[in-house]
C-alpha positions as CSV (number, residue, x, y, z in Angstrom):
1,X,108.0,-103.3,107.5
2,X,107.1,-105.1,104.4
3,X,109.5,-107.1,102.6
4,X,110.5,-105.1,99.1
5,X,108.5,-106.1,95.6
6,X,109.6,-108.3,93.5
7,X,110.7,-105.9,90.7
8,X,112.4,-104.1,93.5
9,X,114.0,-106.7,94.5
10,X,114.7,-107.5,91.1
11,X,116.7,-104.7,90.7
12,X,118.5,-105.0,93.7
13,X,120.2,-107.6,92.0
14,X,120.9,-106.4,89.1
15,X,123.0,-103.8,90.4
16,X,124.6,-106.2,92.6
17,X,125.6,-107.9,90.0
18,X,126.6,-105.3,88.0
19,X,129.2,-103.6,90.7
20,X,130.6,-107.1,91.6
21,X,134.2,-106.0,89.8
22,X,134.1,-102.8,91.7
23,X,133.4,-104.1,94.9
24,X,136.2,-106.9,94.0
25,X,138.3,-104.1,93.1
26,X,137.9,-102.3,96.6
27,X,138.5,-105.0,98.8
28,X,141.6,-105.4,97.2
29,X,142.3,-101.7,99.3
30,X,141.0,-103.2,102.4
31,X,143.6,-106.2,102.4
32,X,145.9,-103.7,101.6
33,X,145.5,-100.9,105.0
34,X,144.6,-104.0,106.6
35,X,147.7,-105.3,106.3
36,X,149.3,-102.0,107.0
37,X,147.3,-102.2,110.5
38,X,147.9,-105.2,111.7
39,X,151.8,-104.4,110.8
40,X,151.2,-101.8,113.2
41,X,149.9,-103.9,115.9
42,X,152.5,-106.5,115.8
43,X,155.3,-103.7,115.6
44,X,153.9,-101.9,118.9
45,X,153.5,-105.6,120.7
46,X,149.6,-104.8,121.8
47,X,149.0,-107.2,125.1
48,X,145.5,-106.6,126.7
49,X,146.6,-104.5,129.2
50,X,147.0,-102.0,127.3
51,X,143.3,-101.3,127.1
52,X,143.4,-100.8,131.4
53,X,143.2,-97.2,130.8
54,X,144.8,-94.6,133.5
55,X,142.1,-91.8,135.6
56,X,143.4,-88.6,137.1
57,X,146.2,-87.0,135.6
58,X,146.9,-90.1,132.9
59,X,150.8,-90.2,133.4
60,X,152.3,-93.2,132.2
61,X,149.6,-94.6,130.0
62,X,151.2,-96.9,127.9
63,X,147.9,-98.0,125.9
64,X,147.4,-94.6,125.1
65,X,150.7,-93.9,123.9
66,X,151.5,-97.3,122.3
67,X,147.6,-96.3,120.1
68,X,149.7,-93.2,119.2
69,X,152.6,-94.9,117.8
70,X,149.8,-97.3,116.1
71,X,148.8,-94.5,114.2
72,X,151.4,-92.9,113.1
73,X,152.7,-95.9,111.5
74,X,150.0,-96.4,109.3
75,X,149.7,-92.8,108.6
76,X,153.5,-92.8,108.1
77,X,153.8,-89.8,110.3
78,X,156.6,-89.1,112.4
79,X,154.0,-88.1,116.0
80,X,150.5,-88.9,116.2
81,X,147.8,-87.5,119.1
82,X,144.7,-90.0,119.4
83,X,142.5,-88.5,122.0
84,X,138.7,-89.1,123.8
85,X,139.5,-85.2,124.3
86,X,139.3,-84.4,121.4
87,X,135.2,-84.2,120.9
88,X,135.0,-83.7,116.9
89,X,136.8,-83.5,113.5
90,X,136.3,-79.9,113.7
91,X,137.9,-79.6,117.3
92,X,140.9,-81.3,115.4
93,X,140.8,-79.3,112.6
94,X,140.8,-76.2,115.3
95,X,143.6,-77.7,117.1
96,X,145.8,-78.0,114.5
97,X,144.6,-74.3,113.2
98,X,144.9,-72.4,116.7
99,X,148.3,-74.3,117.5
100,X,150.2,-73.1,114.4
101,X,148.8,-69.7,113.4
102,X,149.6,-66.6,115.0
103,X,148.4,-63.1,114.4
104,X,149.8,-61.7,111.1
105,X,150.0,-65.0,109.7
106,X,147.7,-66.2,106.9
107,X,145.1,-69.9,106.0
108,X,144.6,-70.6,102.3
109,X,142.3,-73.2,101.5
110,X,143.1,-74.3,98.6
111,X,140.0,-76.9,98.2
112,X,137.0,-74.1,98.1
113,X,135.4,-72.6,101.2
114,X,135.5,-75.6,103.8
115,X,132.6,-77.2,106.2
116,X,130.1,-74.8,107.2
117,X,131.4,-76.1,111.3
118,X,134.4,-74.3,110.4
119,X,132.4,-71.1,110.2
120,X,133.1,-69.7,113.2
121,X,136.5,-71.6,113.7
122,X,138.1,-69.1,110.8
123,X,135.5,-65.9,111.7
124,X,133.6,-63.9,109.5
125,X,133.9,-61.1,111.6
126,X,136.3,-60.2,114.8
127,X,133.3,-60.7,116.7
128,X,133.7,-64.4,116.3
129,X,135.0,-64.8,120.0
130,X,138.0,-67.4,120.0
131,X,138.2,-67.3,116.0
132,X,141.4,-67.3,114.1
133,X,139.9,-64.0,112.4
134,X,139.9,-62.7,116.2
135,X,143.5,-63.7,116.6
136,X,144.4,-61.3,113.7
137,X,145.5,-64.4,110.9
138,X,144.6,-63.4,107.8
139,X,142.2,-65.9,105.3
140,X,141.9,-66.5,101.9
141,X,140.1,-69.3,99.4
142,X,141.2,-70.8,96.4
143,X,138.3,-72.5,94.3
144,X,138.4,-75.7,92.7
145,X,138.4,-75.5,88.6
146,X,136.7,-78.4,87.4
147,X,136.9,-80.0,90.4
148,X,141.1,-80.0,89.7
149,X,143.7,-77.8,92.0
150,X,143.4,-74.2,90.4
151,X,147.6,-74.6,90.7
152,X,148.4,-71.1,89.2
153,X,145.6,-69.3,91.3
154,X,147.1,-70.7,94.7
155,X,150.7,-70.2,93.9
156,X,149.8,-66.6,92.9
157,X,147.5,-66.3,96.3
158,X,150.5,-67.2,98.8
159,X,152.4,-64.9,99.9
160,X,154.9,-64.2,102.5
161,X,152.8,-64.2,105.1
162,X,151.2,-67.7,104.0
163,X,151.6,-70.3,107.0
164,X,149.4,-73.1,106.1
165,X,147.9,-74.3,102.7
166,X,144.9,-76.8,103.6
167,X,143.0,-78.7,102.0
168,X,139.7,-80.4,102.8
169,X,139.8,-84.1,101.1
170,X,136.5,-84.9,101.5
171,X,133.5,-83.2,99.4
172,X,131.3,-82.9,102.6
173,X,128.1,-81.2,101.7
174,X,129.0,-79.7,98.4
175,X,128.4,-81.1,94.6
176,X,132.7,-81.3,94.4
177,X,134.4,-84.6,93.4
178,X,136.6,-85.4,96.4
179,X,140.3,-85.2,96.4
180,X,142.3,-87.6,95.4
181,X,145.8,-88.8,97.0
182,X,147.6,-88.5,93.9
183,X,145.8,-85.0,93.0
184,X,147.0,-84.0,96.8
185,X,150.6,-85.2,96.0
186,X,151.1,-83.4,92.1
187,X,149.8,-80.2,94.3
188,X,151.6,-80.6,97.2
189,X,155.0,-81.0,95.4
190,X,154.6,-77.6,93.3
191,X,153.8,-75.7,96.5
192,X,156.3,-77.5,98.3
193,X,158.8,-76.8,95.1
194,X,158.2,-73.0,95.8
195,X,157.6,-72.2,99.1
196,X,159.5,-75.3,101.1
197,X,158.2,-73.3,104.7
198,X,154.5,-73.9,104.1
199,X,152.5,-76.0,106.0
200,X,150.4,-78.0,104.2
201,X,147.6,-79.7,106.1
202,X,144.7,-82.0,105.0
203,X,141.4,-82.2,106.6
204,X,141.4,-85.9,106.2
205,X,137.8,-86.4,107.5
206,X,135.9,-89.3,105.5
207,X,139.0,-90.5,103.6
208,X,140.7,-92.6,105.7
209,X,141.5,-96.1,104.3
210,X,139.3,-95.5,101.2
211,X,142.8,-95.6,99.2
212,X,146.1,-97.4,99.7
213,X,148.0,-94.2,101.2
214,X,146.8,-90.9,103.5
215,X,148.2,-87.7,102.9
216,X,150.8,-87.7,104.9
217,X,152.3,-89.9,102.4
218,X,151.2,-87.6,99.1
219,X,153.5,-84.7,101.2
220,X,151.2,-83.5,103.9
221,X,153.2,-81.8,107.1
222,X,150.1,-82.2,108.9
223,X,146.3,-84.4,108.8
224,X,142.9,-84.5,111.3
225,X,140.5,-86.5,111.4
226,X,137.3,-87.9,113.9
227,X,137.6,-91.3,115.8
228,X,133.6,-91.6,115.1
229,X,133.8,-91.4,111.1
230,X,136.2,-93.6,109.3
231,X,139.3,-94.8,111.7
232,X,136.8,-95.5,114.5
233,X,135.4,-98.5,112.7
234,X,132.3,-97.8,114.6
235,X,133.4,-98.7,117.5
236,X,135.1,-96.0,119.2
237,X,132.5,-94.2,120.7
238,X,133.9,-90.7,120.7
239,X,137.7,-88.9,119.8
240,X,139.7,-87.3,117.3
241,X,143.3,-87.6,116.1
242,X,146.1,-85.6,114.7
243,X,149.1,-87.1,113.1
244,X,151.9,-85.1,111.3
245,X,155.7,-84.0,111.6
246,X,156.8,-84.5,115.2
247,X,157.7,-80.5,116.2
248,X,153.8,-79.6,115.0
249,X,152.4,-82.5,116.7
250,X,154.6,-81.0,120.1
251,X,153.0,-77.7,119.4
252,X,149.6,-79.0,118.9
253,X,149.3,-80.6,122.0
254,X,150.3,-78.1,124.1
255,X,147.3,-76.8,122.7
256,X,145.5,-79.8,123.4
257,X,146.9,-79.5,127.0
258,X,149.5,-77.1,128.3
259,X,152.7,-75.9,127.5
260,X,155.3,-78.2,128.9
261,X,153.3,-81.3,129.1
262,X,152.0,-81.8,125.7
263,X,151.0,-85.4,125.2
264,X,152.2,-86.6,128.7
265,X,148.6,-86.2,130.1
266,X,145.1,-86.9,129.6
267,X,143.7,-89.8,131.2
268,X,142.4,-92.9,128.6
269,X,140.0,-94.0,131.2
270,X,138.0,-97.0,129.9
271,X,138.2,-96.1,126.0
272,X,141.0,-97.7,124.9
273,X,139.3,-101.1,124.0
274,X,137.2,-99.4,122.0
275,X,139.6,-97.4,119.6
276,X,142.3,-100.2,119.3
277,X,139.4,-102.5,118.1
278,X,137.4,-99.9,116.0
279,X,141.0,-99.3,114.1
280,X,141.7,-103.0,113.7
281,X,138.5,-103.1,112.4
282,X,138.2,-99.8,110.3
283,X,139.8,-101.0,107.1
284,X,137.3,-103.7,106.4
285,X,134.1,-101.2,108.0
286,X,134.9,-98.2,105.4
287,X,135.5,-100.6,102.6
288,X,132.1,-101.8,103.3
289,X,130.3,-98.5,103.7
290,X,131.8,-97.4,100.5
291,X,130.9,-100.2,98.6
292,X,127.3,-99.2,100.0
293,X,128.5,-95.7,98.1
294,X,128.5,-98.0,95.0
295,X,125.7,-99.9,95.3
296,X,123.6,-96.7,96.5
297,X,124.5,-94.7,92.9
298,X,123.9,-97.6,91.1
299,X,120.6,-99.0,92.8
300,X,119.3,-95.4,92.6
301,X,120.4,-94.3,89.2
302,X,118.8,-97.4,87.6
303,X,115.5,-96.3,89.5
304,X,115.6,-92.9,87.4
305,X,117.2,-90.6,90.1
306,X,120.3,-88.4,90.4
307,X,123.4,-89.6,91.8
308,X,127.1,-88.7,92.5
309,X,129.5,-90.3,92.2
310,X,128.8,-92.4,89.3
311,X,129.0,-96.0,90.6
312,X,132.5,-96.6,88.8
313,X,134.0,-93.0,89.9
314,X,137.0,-92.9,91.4
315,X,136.6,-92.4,95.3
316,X,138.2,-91.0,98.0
317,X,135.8,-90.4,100.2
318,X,132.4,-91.8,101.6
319,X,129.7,-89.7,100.5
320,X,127.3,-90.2,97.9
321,X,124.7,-87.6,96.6
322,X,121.2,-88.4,95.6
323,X,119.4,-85.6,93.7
324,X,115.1,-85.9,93.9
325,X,112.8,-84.3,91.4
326,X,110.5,-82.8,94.5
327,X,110.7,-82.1,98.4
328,X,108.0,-84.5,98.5
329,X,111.0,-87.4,97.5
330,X,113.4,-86.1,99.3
331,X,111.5,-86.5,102.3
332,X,110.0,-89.6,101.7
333,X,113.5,-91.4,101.1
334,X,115.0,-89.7,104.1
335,X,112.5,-90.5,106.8
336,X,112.8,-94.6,104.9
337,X,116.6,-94.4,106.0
338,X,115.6,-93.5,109.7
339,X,112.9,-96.3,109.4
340,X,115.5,-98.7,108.6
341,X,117.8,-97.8,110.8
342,X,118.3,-100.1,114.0
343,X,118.5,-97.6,116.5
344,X,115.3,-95.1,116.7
345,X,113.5,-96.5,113.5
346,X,110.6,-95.2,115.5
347,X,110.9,-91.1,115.1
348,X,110.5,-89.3,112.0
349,X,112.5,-87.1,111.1
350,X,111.4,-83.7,110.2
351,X,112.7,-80.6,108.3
352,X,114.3,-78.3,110.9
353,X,116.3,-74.8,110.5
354,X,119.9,-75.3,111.8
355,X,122.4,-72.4,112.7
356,X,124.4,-71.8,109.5
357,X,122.1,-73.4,106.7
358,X,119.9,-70.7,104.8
359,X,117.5,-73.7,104.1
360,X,115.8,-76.3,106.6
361,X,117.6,-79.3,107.1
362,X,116.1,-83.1,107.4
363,X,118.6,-85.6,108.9
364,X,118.0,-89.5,109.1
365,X,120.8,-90.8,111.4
366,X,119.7,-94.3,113.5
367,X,122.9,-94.8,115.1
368,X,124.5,-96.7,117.6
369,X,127.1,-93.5,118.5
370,X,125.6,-89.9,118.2
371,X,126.8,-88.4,115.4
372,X,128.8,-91.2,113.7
373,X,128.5,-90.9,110.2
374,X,130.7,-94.1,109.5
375,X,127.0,-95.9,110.5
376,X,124.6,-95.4,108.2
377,X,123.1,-91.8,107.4
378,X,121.5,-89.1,105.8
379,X,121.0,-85.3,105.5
380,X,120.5,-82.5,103.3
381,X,118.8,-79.0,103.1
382,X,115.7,-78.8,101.8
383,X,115.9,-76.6,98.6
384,X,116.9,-77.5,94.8
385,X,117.9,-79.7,92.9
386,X,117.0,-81.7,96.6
387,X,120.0,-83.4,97.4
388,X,120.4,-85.6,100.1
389,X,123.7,-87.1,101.0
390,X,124.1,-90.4,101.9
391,X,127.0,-91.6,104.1
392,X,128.4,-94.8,106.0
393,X,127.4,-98.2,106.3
394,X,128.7,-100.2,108.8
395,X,127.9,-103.7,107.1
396,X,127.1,-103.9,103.6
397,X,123.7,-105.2,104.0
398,X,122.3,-102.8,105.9
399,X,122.2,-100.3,103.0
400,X,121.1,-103.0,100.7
401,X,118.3,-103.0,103.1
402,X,117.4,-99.4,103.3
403,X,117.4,-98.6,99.9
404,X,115.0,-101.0,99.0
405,X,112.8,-100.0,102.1
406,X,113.1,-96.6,100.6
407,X,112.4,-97.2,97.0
408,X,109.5,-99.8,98.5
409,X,107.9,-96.4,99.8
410,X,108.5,-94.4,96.7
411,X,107.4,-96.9,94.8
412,X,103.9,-97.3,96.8
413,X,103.1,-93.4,96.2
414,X,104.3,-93.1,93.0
415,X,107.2,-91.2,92.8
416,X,109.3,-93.4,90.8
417,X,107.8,-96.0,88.5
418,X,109.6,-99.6,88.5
């Protein structure tokens, strides 16, 4: 690769320069769950062998356990589960679903329809083998208006047979704002207010430690997330956790496991190292990733394109959109993000048709752990307005580096003019 042009360059500083009280701003929320984390650590007394790890049946793993409590001190919980089991966000999100639902009983999301992985999870038909529509639980959606809790549509939709409210924090692939903390906690209160017996859980995927509390704090009985996005750090190489109120936590993991035994197995093997350090370091990794969000609306807005958020938006999550006038741009600047990417820089991505997407798909994603989308990444379906959205960062300069890779490219077959 070439180094960027001058004017490119040029304008890489400008908007470095320009986000400076921003990115000042959000380091101020590192220190902050930093210091909430290292609390933690110091609270549990970590000693390194706790990352020995158990095989077999995993009885007695203190590491493991003492990661638990880790977590649900930060998260102000009462119980936490932190698993290498647990292979996804969306197994998490299933866990929690399957555990505490049974047939007759009904899911309102409250946050529009959720991730498109969740598809099959909730069943769109009782062919859906192992779905919750299967099971016989009832399902229902409440839109966003405005992007704001429609608060009289959902306390109108529950009903007596409503068992959880949940609510999916993070945008993911839609053109939503996410969800704030304090939005969570006004709508959370008024349900709560009402119907005291609902379970409200939050799909907390992509928001960890982008503000100073989770939702368990804002009134959440129950939150999920994935070990390889935010509280990884990008370090743990695989895993999902669950933290909550202590009798759904006991429910959930018989689930996880069996009846009866609950959290008292699973074997840690060798991971342990890996998910104390990636939380230690987590704070400081997702501060840095979304001030690449920042720096990525801001670079690419001043070079004529789409973006949201705006760079001075309130977040609480990590993904930034980036709308292109063509396919043609879309695909440039997505296969630019695979070429800067340290890990298979050398493939190019293509556009692809993927189960559950009515468009084809082009994903750039040069990480060091499959799937992580705490590193740095990018995806979208191919079809208007041609958005593409951009995710993770595990060091700040890397996504300086990328986008001006990709706006080198552009630049060179004139789709933007700089």
């Amino acid at each position: 690769m070439h180094h960027v042009t001058k004017s490119i360059e040029e304008l890489i500083e400008t908007s470095l320069a320009e986000i400076e009280p921003i990115m000042k701003e959000n380091k101020k929320i590192s220190r902050a769950n930093f210091h909430k984390v290292m609390t933690a650590f110091h609270d549990a007394g970590v000693t390194e062998s706790d990352f020995t790890g158990t095989t077999g049946y995993g009885y007695d793993d203190t590491g493991r356990d003492k990661l638990e409590e880790i977590y649900s001190q930060v998260f102000r919980s009462e119980d936490a589960i932190v698993r290498s089991q647990i292979i996804s966000g969306t197994h998490a999100i299933s866990l929690v679903l399957m555990a505490l639902l049974e047939r007759d009983d009904e899911l309102i999301y409250i946050s529009g329809e959720p991730y498109d992985t969740l598809e099959k999870v909730i069943g769109n038909s009782e062919e859906d083998v192992g779905s919750l529509k299967e099971k016989g639980v009832g399902y229902e959606v409440v839109d966003l208006v405005d992007d704001k809790f429609d608060i009289e549509g959902i306390l109108d939709k529950i009903s007596h047979r409503t068992k959880i409210v949940a609510i999916q924090r993070s945008r993911g692939y839609s053109m939503r704002k996410s969800l704030t903390i304090d939005a969570m906690e006004t709508v959370i209160e008024t349900i709560k207010k009402r119907y005291p017996d609902t379970i409200i859980f939050v799909d907390n995927c992509y928001g960890e430690f982008v503000e100073t509390r989770e939702p368990v704090e804002a009134g959440a009985d129950i939150i999920a997330g994935s070990l390889i996005k935010n509280p990884g750090g990008g370090i743990a190489k695989m895993g999902g956790y669950i933290a909550g109120n202590h009798d759904l936590i006991k429910r959930i993991s018989y689930r996880l496991t069996v009846p009866g035994i609950g959290k008292e197995m699973g074997a840690s093997l060798n991971v342990l190292a890996d998910m104390y350090q990636g939380f230690f370091t987590a704070p400081h990794t997702v501060i840095e990733s979304l001030n690449g969000a920042v720096f990525t609306s801001h670079l690419l807005l001043s070079a004529g394109l789409k973006t949201d958020p705006a760079p001075a938006d309130i977040r609480t999550d990590l993904i930034q959109s980036v709308s292109f006038n063509t396919e043609a741009e879309m695909i440039t600047f997505t296969q630019m993000i695979q070429k800067a990417s340290p890990v298979n820089s050398k493939f190019l991505p293509v556009p692809d048709d993927i189960p559950g997407y009515d468009a084809p798909v082009i994903m750039a994603a040069g990480t060091f752990v499959q799937g992580a989308s705490l590193e740095l990444s990018a995806d979208g379906p191919l079809r208007s307005p041609y958005t593409v959205f951009v995710q993770g960062g595990l060091v700040f300069e890397h996504v300086v580096y990328a986008l001006g890779e990709a706006l080198k490219e552009m630049k060179e077959k004139e789709m933007i003019h700089i």
